[in-house]
N, C-alpha and C positions, 0 to 999 in steps of 0.2 A: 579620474572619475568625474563624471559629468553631474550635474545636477540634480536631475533624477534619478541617478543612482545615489548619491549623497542623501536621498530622501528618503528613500525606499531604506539604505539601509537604516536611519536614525530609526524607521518607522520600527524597522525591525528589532532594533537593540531597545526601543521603547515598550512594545509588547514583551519579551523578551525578559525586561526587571520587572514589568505589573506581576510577570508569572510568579518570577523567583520570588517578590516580596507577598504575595498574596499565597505564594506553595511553605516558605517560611514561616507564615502568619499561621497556616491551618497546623506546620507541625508545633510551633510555638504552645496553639491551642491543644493539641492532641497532648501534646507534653504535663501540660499545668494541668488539665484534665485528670491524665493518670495518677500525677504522683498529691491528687487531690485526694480520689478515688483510695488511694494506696492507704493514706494516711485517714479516713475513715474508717476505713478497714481495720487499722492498726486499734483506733480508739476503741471500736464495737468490739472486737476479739478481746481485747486488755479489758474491757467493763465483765465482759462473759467471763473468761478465766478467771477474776479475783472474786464474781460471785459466785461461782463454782466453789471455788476453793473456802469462799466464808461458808458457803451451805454445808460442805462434807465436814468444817470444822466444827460448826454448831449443829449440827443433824446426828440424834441417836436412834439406831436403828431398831426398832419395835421388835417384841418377842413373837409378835404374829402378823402375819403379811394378812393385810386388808383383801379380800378378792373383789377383784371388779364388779362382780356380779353378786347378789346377795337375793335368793328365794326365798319370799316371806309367806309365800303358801303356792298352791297347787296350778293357781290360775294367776297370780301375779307376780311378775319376777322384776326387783327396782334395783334400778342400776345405780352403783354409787358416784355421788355426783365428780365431775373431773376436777382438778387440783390445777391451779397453772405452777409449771416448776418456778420455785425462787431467782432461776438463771433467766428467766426471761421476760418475767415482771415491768421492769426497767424498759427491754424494750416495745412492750407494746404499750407503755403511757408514751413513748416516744412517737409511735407510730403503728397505731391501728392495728396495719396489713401484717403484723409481723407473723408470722408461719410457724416461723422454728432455727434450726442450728445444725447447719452442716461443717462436718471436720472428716479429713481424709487426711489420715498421717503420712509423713515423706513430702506432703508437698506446702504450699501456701494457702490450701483451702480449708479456712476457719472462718466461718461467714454466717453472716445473718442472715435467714431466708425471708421473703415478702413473698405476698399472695395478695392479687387484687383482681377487679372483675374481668379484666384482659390478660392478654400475652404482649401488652405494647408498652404499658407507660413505663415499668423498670428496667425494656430497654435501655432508655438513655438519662435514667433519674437515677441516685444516689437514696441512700435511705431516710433522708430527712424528705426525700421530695425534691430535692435541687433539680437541674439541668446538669445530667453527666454523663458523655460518653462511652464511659465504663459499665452504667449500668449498674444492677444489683443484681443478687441470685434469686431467684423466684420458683415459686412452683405454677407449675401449670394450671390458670383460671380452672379448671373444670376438676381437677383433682381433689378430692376430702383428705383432709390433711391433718386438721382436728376437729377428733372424735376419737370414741371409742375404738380400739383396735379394731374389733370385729366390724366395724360400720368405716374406716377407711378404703380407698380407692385401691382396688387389687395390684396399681403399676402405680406409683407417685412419679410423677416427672420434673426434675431441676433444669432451668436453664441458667446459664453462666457465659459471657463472652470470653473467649480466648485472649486476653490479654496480653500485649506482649514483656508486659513488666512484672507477671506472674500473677494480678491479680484476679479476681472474681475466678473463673475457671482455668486461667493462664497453665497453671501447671497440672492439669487433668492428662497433661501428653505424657507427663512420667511413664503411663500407661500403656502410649500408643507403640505396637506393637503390628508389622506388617511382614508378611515373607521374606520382603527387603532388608529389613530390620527388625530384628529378633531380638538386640540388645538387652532392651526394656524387660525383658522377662523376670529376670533376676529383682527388680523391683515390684512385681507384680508378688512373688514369692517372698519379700519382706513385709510389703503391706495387702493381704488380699483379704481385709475389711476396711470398713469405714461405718460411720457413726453417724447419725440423723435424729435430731429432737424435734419433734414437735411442740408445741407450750405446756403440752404434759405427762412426757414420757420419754426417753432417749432410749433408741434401738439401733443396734447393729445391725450392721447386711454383710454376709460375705459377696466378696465377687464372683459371679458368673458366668460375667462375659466382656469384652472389650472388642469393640472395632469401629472401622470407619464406613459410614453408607452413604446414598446417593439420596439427596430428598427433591431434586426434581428428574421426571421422569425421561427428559432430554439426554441424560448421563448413564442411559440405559439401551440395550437394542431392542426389548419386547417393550418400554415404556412401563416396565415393571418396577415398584420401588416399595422399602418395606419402612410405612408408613408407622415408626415406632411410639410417634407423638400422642397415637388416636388410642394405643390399648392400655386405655386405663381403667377399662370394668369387663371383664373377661365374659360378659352377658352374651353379645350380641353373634350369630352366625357368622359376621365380616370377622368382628375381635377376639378371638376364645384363646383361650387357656393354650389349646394345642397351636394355634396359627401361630399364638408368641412366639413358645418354646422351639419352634422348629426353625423361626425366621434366625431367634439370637442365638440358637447351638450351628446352625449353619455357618454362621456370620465369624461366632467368636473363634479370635486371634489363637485364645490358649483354650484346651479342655482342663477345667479347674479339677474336677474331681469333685466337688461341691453337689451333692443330692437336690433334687427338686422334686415336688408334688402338685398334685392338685390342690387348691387351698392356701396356697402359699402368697406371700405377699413381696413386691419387689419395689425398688427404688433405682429409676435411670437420672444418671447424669449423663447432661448432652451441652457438646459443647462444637462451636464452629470449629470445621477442621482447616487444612491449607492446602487441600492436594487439589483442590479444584474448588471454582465458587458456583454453586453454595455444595457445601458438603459437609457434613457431621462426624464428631469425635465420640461414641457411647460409649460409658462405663454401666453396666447394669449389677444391682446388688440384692441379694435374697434374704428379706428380713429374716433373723436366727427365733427360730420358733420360741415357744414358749415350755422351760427345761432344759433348752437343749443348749448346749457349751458353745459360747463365740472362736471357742477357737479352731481353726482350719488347717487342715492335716496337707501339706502344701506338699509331701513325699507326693500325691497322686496327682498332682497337675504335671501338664506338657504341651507342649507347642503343637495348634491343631493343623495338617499339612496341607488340612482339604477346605480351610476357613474359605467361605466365599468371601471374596472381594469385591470393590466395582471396579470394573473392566476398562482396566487402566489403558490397553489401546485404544478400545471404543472411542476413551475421552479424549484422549489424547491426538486422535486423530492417526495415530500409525498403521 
């Protein structure tokens, strides 16, 4: 080996370990990141559960249920003022933005929600505000979140990163269910509610709908995509009531059997999928009205044969 071949390769083995110790280095950081993230998690959820648990233990429950609304005559109706629940107190002398409290049984998602004037900064911050690649779960900037029942946003929308160590949304895939894979079902029929607090009120949603979609228009052949982000006030000609309901009964994996109305109010979780970048995971849930039983009669769900999907050759190129 001559000389400049002696060079050329040193050159080579030298770029070569910049790579490995700076490719090392990011997973080093990606690692200490998560199991940072993780261990927040653990604290907020442990602070949540044992103030739960002191509230129901000190909390007796009144001979007459308050009604939200109270008419003190014909022309003035005063609403009564909102309560922030004792479970979340805590975290908003902590921090501001807090939202509320998502929990979805079967998996790891027990989480503090934030809400701030973007969809950017909880990307990659933790809940005190750190720098984290993990993230925190959030609602969507534009969504009314707290208030009064009848004055929140007709869709609430959760984002969460797909974690691979099951935190923030990591394990929302318990859920994902495709033609290919049916598995999942049977989990879907153990847990098909989940639970959402706001600072003052905690409501169920049954599930009634799961699947994976396309959010840029390149992963499509008409450049069509159903832009689930955008319907959160069922007002407008683009966003209505009907455009929803048709895009997520198209779409979803299972027919739950679950009723829906006009009037009704929903909660999506949306989380990054993996079958292609970028591409999303939706779980959508229908808040349980007001009287009506959280529980879900799971005999009438079944795997829908005709769910649209995205057009796994288009993407794929075959």
């Amino acid at each position: 080996m001559n000389s400049k071949e002696k060079k050329s390769r040193t050159i080579i083995i030298i770029v070569a370990s910049v790579i490995l110790v700076i490719s090392l280095g990011y997973l080093a950081y990606y690692l200490i990141q998560e199991k940072r993230a993780e261990n927040v998690n653990d604290e907020l959820a442990n602070r949540h559960t044992d103030t739960v648990m002191i509230t129901q233990e000190t909390t007796t429950v009144p001979e007459t249920t308050v009604p939200e609304i109270t008419t003190t005559t014909e022309a003035t109706t005063v609403l009564e003022p909102l309560v922030e629940l004792d479970s979340m107190k805590g975290f908003i002398e902590d921090n501001p933005h807090t939202a509320g409290w998502i929990t979805v049984g079967g998996t790891s998602i027990d989480n503090v929600v934030v809400q701030c004037e973007d969809n950017d900064f909880y990307l990659n911050h933790d809940f005190y505000g750190r720098s984290s690649q993990p993230g925190t779960v959030f609602a969507d900037f534009r969504c009314v979140v707290n208030d009064y029942g009848f004055r929140q946003s007709d869709n609430i929308i959760l984002y969460g990163h797909n974690q691979a160590n099951g935190t923030m949304f990591g394990t929302l895939q318990k859920y994902k269910i495709t033609k290919q894979n049916t598995k999942k079902f049977d989990f879907y029929l153990q847990h098909p509610t989940f639970t959402f607090s706001n600072l003052y009120e905690e409501y169920t949603y049954k599930i009634i709908a799961l699947f994976v979609c396309e959010v840029d228009p390149k992963h499509t052949r008409d450049g069509v995509i159903f832009d689930y982000q955008n319907y959160i006030r069922f007002g407008s000609k683009e966003y209505t009531y009907e455009q929803f309901m048709q895009n997520v009964t198209e779409r979803s994996e299972i027919i739950t059997g679950v009723d829906v109305q006009k009037g009704d109010q929903f909660l999506t979780l949306s989380t990054c999928s993996n079958e292609f970048e970028p591409s999303r995971f939706i779980v959508i849930g229908r808040k349980v009205r007001d009287g009506e039983s959280p529980e879900v009669d799971t005999s009438l769900a079944k795997l829908n044969p005709d769910a649209k999907e995205p057009d796994w050759n288009f993407i794929y190129g075959n």
